[in-house]
C-alpha positions in Angstrom: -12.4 -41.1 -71.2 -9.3 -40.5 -73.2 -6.1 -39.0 -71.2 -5.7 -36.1 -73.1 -9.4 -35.4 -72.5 -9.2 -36.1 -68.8 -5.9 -33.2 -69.0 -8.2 -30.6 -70.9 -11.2 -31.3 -68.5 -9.4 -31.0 -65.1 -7.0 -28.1 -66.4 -9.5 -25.2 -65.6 -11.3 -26.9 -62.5 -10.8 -24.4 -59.3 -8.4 -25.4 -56.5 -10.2 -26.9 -53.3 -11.1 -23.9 -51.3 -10.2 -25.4 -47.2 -12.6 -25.4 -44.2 -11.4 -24.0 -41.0 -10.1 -26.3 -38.5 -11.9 -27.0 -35.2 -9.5 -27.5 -32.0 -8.0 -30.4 -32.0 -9.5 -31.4 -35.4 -7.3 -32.6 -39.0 -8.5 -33.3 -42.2 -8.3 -36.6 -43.7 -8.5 -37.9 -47.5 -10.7 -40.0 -48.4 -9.5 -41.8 -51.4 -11.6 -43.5 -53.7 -11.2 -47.1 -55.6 -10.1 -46.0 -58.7 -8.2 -47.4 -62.2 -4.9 -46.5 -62.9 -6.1 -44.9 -65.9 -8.5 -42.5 -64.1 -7.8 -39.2 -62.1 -7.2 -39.6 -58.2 -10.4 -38.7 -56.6 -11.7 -38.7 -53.0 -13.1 -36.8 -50.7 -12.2 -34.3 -47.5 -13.0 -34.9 -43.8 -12.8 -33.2 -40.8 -11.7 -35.5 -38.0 -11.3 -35.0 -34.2 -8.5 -36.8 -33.0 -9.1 -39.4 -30.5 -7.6 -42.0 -28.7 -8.7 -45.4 -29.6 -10.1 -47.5 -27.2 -9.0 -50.7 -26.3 -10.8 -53.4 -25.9 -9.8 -56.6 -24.0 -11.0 -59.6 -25.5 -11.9 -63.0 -24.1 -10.2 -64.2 -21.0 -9.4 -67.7 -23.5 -8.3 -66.0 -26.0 -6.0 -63.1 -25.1 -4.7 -60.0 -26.6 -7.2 -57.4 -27.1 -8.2 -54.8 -30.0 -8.1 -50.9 -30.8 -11.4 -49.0 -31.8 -10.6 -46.1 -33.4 -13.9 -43.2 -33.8 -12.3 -43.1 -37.1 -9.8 -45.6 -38.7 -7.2 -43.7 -41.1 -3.5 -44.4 -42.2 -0.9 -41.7 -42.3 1.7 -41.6 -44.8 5.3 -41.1 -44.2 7.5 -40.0 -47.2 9.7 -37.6 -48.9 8.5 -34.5 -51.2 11.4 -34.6 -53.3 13.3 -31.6 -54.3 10.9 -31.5 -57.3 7.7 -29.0 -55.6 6.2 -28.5 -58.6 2.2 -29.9 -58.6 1.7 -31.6 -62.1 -0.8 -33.6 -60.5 -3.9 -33.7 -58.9 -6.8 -35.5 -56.6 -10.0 -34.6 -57.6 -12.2 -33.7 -54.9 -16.4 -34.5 -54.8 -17.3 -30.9 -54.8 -15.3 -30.7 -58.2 -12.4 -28.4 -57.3 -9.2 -29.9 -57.0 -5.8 -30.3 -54.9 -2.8 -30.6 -56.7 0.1 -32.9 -55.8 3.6 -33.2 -56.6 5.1 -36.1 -58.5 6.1 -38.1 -55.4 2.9 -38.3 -53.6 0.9 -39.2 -56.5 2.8 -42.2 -56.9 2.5 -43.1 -53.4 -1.6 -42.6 -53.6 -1.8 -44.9 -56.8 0.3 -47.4 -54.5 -2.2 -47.0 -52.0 -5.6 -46.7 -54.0 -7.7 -50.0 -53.5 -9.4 -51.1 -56.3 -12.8 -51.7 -55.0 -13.2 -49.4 -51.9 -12.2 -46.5 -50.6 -9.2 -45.6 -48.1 -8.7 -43.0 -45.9 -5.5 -41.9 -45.2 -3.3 -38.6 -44.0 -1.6 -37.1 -46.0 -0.2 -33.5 -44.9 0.4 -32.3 -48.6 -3.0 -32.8 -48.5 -4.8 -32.3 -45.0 -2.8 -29.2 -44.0 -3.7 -25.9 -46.1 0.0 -25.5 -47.4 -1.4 -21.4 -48.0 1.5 -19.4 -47.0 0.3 -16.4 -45.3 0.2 -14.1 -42.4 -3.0 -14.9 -41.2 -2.9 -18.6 -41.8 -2.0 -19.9 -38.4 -3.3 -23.5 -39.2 0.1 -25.4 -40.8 2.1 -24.1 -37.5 -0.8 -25.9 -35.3 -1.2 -28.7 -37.6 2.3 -29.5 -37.1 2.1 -29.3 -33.3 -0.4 -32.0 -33.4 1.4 -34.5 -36.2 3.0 -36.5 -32.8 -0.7 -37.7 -32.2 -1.7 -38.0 -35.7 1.1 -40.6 -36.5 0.4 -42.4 -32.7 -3.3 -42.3 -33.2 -3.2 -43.8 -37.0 -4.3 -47.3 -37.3 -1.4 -47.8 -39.4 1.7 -45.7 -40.8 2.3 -46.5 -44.7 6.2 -45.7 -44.9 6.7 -45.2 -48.5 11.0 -45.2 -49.6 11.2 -44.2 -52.7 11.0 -45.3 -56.5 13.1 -48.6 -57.3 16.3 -47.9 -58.2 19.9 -48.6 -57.5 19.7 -52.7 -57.2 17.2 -52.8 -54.9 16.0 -56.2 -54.8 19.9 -57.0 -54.3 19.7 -54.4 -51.3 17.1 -56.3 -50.0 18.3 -59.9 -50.2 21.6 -58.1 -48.2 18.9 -56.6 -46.0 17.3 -60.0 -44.8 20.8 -61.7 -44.9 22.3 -59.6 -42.1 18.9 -59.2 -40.3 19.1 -63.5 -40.1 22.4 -62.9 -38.4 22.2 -59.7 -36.5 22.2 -61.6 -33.0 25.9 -62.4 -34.2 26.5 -59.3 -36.0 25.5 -56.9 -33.2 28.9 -55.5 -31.9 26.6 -54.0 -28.8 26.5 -57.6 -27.6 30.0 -58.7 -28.1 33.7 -57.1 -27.3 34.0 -55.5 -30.8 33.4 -56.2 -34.6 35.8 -58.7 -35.6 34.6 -61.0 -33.2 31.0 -60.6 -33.7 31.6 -60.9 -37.1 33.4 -63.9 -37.0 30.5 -65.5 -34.4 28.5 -64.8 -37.5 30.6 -66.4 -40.1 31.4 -69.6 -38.2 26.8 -70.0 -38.4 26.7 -69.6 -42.1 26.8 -65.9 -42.6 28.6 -64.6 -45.6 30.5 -61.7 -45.5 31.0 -60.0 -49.1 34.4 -58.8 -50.1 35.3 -55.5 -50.9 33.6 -54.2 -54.2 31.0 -56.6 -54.1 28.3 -54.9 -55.4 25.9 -55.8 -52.0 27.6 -53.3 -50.8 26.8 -50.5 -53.0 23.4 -51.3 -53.3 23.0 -51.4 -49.1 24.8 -48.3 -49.3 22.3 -46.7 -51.6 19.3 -48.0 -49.8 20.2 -46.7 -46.9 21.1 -43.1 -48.6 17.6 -42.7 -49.5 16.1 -39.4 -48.6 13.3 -41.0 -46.2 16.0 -42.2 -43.7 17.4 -38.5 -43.3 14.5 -36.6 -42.5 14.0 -35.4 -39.2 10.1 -36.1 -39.1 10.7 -39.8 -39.9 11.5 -39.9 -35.4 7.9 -39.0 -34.5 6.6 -40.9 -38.2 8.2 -44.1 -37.4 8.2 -44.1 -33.4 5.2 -42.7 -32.5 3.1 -45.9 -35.0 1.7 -48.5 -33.4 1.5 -50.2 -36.8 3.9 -49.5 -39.7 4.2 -50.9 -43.4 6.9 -50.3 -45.5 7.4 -50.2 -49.7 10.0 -49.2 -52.0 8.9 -49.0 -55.0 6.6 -52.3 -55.3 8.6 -54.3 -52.9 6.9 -54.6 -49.5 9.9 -54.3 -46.7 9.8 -56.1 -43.3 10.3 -53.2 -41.2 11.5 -55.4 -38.5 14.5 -57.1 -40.5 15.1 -53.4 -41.9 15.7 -52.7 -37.9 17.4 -55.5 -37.5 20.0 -55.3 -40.3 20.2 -51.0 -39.8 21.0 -51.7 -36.1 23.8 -54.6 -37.0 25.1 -52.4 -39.9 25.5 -49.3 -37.3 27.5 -51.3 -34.4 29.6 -53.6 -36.3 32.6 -51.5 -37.8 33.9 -54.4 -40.1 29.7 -54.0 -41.9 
Protein backbone atom coordinates (compact mmCIF):
# COMPACT_ATOMS: atom_id res chain seq x y z
CA UNK A 1 0.00 0.00 0.00
CA UNK A 2 1.30 3.30 -1.02
CA UNK A 3 2.45 5.84 2.02
CA UNK A 4 0.26 8.43 1.12
CA UNK A 5 -2.59 5.93 1.13
CA UNK A 6 -1.55 4.33 4.39
CA UNK A 7 -1.64 8.51 5.80
CA UNK A 8 -5.31 9.03 4.35
CA UNK A 9 -6.43 5.46 5.73
CA UNK A 10 -5.20 5.85 9.33
CA UNK A 11 -6.00 9.73 9.56
CA UNK A 12 -9.72 9.30 10.64
CA UNK A 13 -9.24 5.84 12.60
CA UNK A 14 -10.45 6.55 16.40
CA UNK A 15 -7.96 6.74 19.30
CA UNK A 16 -7.61 3.46 21.37
CA UNK A 17 -10.22 3.76 23.99
CA UNK A 18 -8.15 2.15 27.50
CA UNK A 19 -9.37 -0.70 29.75
CA UNK A 20 -9.35 -0.13 33.49
CA UNK A 21 -6.47 -1.41 35.35
CA UNK A 22 -6.85 -4.26 37.83
CA UNK A 23 -4.57 -3.86 41.16
CA UNK A 24 -1.44 -4.48 40.59
CA UNK A 25 -1.90 -4.99 36.82
CA UNK A 26 0.04 -2.78 33.63
CA UNK A 27 -0.55 -2.93 30.20
CA UNK A 28 1.93 -4.13 27.76
CA UNK A 29 2.44 -3.67 23.85
CA UNK A 30 2.56 -6.17 21.94
CA UNK A 31 4.42 -5.30 18.86
CA UNK A 32 4.07 -7.04 15.76
CA UNK A 33 6.86 -8.08 12.99
CA UNK A 34 6.43 -5.58 10.65
CA UNK A 35 8.39 -3.75 7.35
CA UNK A 36 9.76 -0.48 7.66
CA UNK A 37 7.43 0.57 5.18
CA UNK A 38 4.26 -0.49 7.00
CA UNK A 39 2.40 1.28 10.00
CA UNK A 40 3.44 0.09 13.63
CA UNK A 41 0.86 -2.34 14.71
CA UNK A 42 0.47 -4.56 17.80
CA UNK A 43 -1.63 -5.32 20.27
CA UNK A 44 -2.71 -4.38 24.17
CA UNK A 45 -2.37 -6.62 27.24
CA UNK A 46 -3.16 -6.52 30.60
CA UNK A 47 -0.48 -7.99 32.76
CA UNK A 48 -0.25 -8.79 36.45
CA UNK A 49 3.08 -8.18 37.60
CA UNK A 50 4.94 -10.97 39.10
CA UNK A 51 8.04 -11.99 40.27
CA UNK A 52 9.81 -14.41 38.19
CA UNK A 53 10.78 -17.59 39.52
CA UNK A 54 14.05 -18.85 39.63
CA UNK A 55 14.92 -21.93 38.81
CA UNK A 56 18.27 -23.65 39.77
CA UNK A 57 19.56 -25.77 37.22
CA UNK A 58 21.80 -28.85 37.30
CA UNK A 59 24.09 -29.34 40.20
CA UNK A 60 26.97 -29.90 37.02
CA UNK A 61 26.17 -27.24 35.43
CA UNK A 62 25.46 -24.24 37.67
CA UNK A 63 23.84 -20.95 37.47
CA UNK A 64 20.15 -21.11 37.24
CA UNK A 65 17.27 -19.37 35.09
CA UNK A 66 14.30 -16.71 35.51
CA UNK A 67 10.63 -17.79 34.50
CA UNK A 68 8.77 -14.89 34.08
CA UNK A 69 4.37 -15.55 33.80
CA UNK A 70 5.08 -13.16 31.18
CA UNK A 71 8.33 -12.19 29.48
CA UNK A 72 8.32 -8.29 28.32
CA UNK A 73 11.19 -5.59 27.92
CA UNK A 74 10.74 -2.03 29.15
CA UNK A 75 12.09 0.79 27.36
CA UNK A 76 13.98 3.52 28.84
CA UNK A 77 14.28 6.84 26.92
CA UNK A 78 13.74 10.46 26.45
CA UNK A 79 10.34 12.09 25.02
CA UNK A 80 12.05 14.94 23.67
CA UNK A 81 10.89 18.46 24.05
CA UNK A 82 8.94 17.80 20.71
CA UNK A 83 5.20 16.25 22.36
CA UNK A 84 3.55 16.52 19.49
CA UNK A 85 2.07 12.77 18.14
CA UNK A 86 2.69 12.60 14.33
CA UNK A 87 2.78 9.02 14.68
CA UNK A 88 1.01 6.18 15.47
CA UNK A 89 0.81 2.21 16.44
CA UNK A 90 -2.07 0.72 15.10
CA UNK A 91 -3.87 -1.39 17.43
CA UNK A 92 -5.92 -5.02 16.40
CA UNK A 93 -9.25 -3.63 17.24
CA UNK A 94 -8.54 -0.78 14.58
CA UNK A 95 -8.31 2.32 16.75
CA UNK A 96 -5.06 3.70 17.27
CA UNK A 97 -2.38 5.24 19.82
CA UNK A 98 -0.38 8.00 18.68
CA UNK A 99 3.24 8.48 19.40
CA UNK A 100 5.68 11.21 19.40
CA UNK A 101 8.61 11.29 17.05
CA UNK A 102 11.18 9.80 19.56
CA UNK A 103 9.42 6.65 20.42
CA UNK A 104 8.53 5.74 17.12
CA UNK A 105 11.99 5.58 16.21
CA UNK A 106 12.83 3.50 19.14
CA UNK A 107 9.81 0.94 18.19
CA UNK A 108 11.11 0.58 14.50
CA UNK A 109 14.63 -0.18 16.28
CA UNK A 110 12.94 -2.65 18.25
CA UNK A 111 10.32 -4.29 15.76
CA UNK A 112 11.59 -7.95 14.76
CA UNK A 113 11.02 -8.83 11.45
CA UNK A 114 9.43 -12.12 11.76
CA UNK A 115 7.74 -12.22 15.33
CA UNK A 116 6.33 -10.23 17.56
CA UNK A 117 7.83 -8.42 20.76
CA UNK A 118 6.36 -7.35 23.79
CA UNK A 119 7.63 -4.52 25.43
CA UNK A 120 6.68 -1.51 27.97
CA UNK A 121 6.39 1.38 26.97
CA UNK A 122 4.63 4.07 29.31
CA UNK A 123 3.80 6.53 26.38
CA UNK A 124 1.95 3.62 25.64
CA UNK A 125 0.75 1.37 28.60
CA UNK A 126 -0.19 4.24 30.91
CA UNK A 127 -3.46 6.26 29.77
CA UNK A 128 -1.54 9.66 29.46
CA UNK A 129 -5.62 11.18 29.83
CA UNK A 130 -5.21 14.16 32.02
CA UNK A 131 -8.11 14.39 34.26
CA UNK A 132 -9.64 14.58 37.57
CA UNK A 133 -10.96 11.40 37.77
CA UNK A 134 -8.15 9.52 36.08
CA UNK A 135 -6.18 8.23 39.06
CA UNK A 136 -4.34 5.53 37.04
CA UNK A 137 -0.88 7.54 35.62
CA UNK A 138 -0.29 8.51 39.56
CA UNK A 139 -0.53 4.56 40.43
CA UNK A 140 1.09 3.44 37.37
CA UNK A 141 4.02 5.49 38.31
CA UNK A 142 4.13 4.07 41.90
CA UNK A 143 4.51 0.74 40.42
CA UNK A 144 7.30 1.58 37.43
CA UNK A 145 10.22 0.36 40.39
CA UNK A 146 8.83 -3.17 39.75
CA UNK A 147 8.05 -2.82 36.20
CA UNK A 148 11.80 -2.04 35.31
CA UNK A 149 13.06 -4.92 38.12
CA UNK A 150 10.57 -7.45 36.89
CA UNK A 151 11.43 -6.82 32.92
CA UNK A 152 13.32 -9.57 31.36
CA UNK A 153 15.32 -6.96 29.87
CA UNK A 154 15.57 -3.02 29.89
CA UNK A 155 16.13 -1.60 26.12
CA UNK A 156 18.06 1.76 26.96
CA UNK A 157 17.64 3.73 23.95
CA UNK A 158 20.22 7.29 23.79
CA UNK A 159 19.36 9.08 21.31
CA UNK A 160 19.65 9.67 17.39
CA UNK A 161 23.42 9.57 16.02
CA UNK A 162 24.89 12.65 16.14
CA UNK A 163 27.77 14.74 17.33
CA UNK A 164 30.78 12.07 16.27
CA UNK A 165 29.48 9.39 17.94
CA UNK A 166 31.30 6.50 16.70
CA UNK A 167 34.51 8.71 17.77
CA UNK A 168 32.64 9.01 21.35
CA UNK A 169 32.60 5.53 21.40
CA UNK A 170 36.03 4.45 20.37
CA UNK A 171 37.04 7.18 23.47
CA UNK A 172 34.41 5.29 25.41
CA UNK A 173 36.06 1.78 25.13
CA UNK A 174 39.57 3.39 25.26
CA UNK A 175 39.22 4.70 28.87
CA UNK A 176 36.88 1.82 29.89
CA UNK A 177 40.34 -0.62 28.88
CA UNK A 178 42.20 1.63 31.34
CA UNK A 179 39.78 2.61 34.05
CA UNK A 180 41.63 0.28 36.64
CA UNK A 181 44.41 2.97 36.14
CA UNK A 182 42.29 5.84 35.54
CA UNK A 183 40.15 5.50 38.66
CA UNK A 184 41.32 8.35 40.96
CA UNK A 185 39.06 6.43 43.76
CA UNK A 186 41.79 3.86 43.80
CA UNK A 187 44.91 5.96 43.77
CA UNK A 188 46.12 9.31 45.79
CA UNK A 189 44.75 11.68 43.09
CA UNK A 190 44.52 12.23 39.14
CA UNK A 191 47.84 12.92 38.00
CA UNK A 192 49.09 9.87 39.31
CA UNK A 193 46.41 7.65 38.19
CA UNK A 194 46.68 9.11 35.05
CA UNK A 195 50.14 8.70 34.61
CA UNK A 196 49.78 4.66 35.95
CA UNK A 197 47.59 4.71 32.85
CA UNK A 198 49.94 6.25 30.42
CA UNK A 199 53.06 4.31 31.34
CA UNK A 200 50.39 0.79 30.09
CA UNK A 201 49.66 2.21 26.79
CA UNK A 202 46.86 4.66 27.46
CA UNK A 203 46.75 7.71 25.43
CA UNK A 204 45.76 10.82 26.74
CA UNK A 205 44.41 13.38 24.08
CA UNK A 206 45.55 16.99 24.17
CA UNK A 207 43.47 19.81 24.60
CA UNK A 208 41.10 20.48 21.61
CA UNK A 209 41.29 17.16 20.49
CA UNK A 210 38.14 16.50 19.14
CA UNK A 211 37.58 13.06 21.51
CA UNK A 212 36.94 15.33 23.74
CA UNK A 213 34.08 17.06 22.39
CA UNK A 214 32.44 14.23 21.19
CA UNK A 215 32.75 12.42 24.95
CA UNK A 216 31.48 15.54 26.10
CA UNK A 217 28.47 15.50 23.87
CA UNK A 218 27.65 11.87 24.57
CA UNK A 219 27.53 12.27 27.79
CA UNK A 220 25.25 15.57 27.52
CA UNK A 221 22.65 13.56 26.05
CA UNK A 222 19.22 14.06 27.57
CA UNK A 223 18.86 10.23 28.73
CA UNK A 224 21.78 10.65 31.28
CA UNK A 225 19.88 13.61 33.08
CA UNK A 226 16.67 12.34 33.77
CA UNK A 227 15.81 11.45 37.09
CA UNK A 228 13.77 8.16 36.11
CA UNK A 229 16.93 6.73 34.39
CA UNK A 230 18.00 5.69 38.69
CA UNK A 231 15.12 3.23 39.03
CA UNK A 232 15.31 2.42 34.80
CA UNK A 233 18.87 1.57 34.91
CA UNK A 234 19.28 0.13 38.61
CA UNK A 235 16.37 -1.59 39.29
CA UNK A 236 17.16 -4.10 35.49
CA UNK A 237 18.44 -7.23 35.89
CA UNK A 238 19.33 -7.12 32.20
CA UNK A 239 19.99 -3.96 30.18
CA UNK A 240 20.87 -3.24 26.43
CA UNK A 241 21.88 -0.12 25.22
CA UNK A 242 21.80 1.78 21.46
CA UNK A 243 22.41 5.11 20.13
CA UNK A 244 21.25 5.45 17.17
CA UNK A 245 22.28 1.98 15.41
CA UNK A 246 25.29 1.46 17.49
CA UNK A 247 24.87 -1.19 20.20
CA UNK A 248 26.80 0.20 23.51
CA UNK A 249 28.40 -2.05 26.15
CA UNK A 250 26.81 -0.79 29.11
CA UNK A 251 29.49 -2.14 31.19
CA UNK A 252 32.45 -0.16 29.42
CA UNK A 253 29.86 2.88 29.38
CA UNK A 254 30.18 2.31 33.46
CA UNK A 255 33.47 1.84 33.34
CA UNK A 256 34.68 4.86 31.30
CA UNK A 257 31.51 7.28 33.13
CA UNK A 258 32.98 6.17 36.56
CA UNK A 259 36.90 6.93 35.41
CA UNK A 260 35.72 10.18 33.64
CA UNK A 261 33.87 11.29 37.04
CA UNK A 262 37.01 10.59 39.62
CA UNK A 263 39.90 11.49 37.59
CA UNK A 264 40.12 15.47 37.43
CA UNK A 265 42.90 15.63 34.69
CA UNK A 266 39.72 13.38 32.32
Amino acid sequence: MPAALRCICTKDMKDYEYQPLGPGEIRLLRLEAGRPDQPLSGSILHHRLRNPVYHPRAEDDGGGYLEHALAYEAISYHWGSDQRTPFHVVIDNGSVIRITTSLHTVLRRLALPDGPRVLWADAICINQVTSADNREKGEQIQLMPDIYRIASRVQVYLGPVADDLALALDFIRSIADYSEYLDASQHDDGETATALAQQRGFVLPPVGDPRWTALRAFLRRPWFRRVWIIQEFVYATDVAVTCGDRDVDWHLLWLCAKAYADNRQL
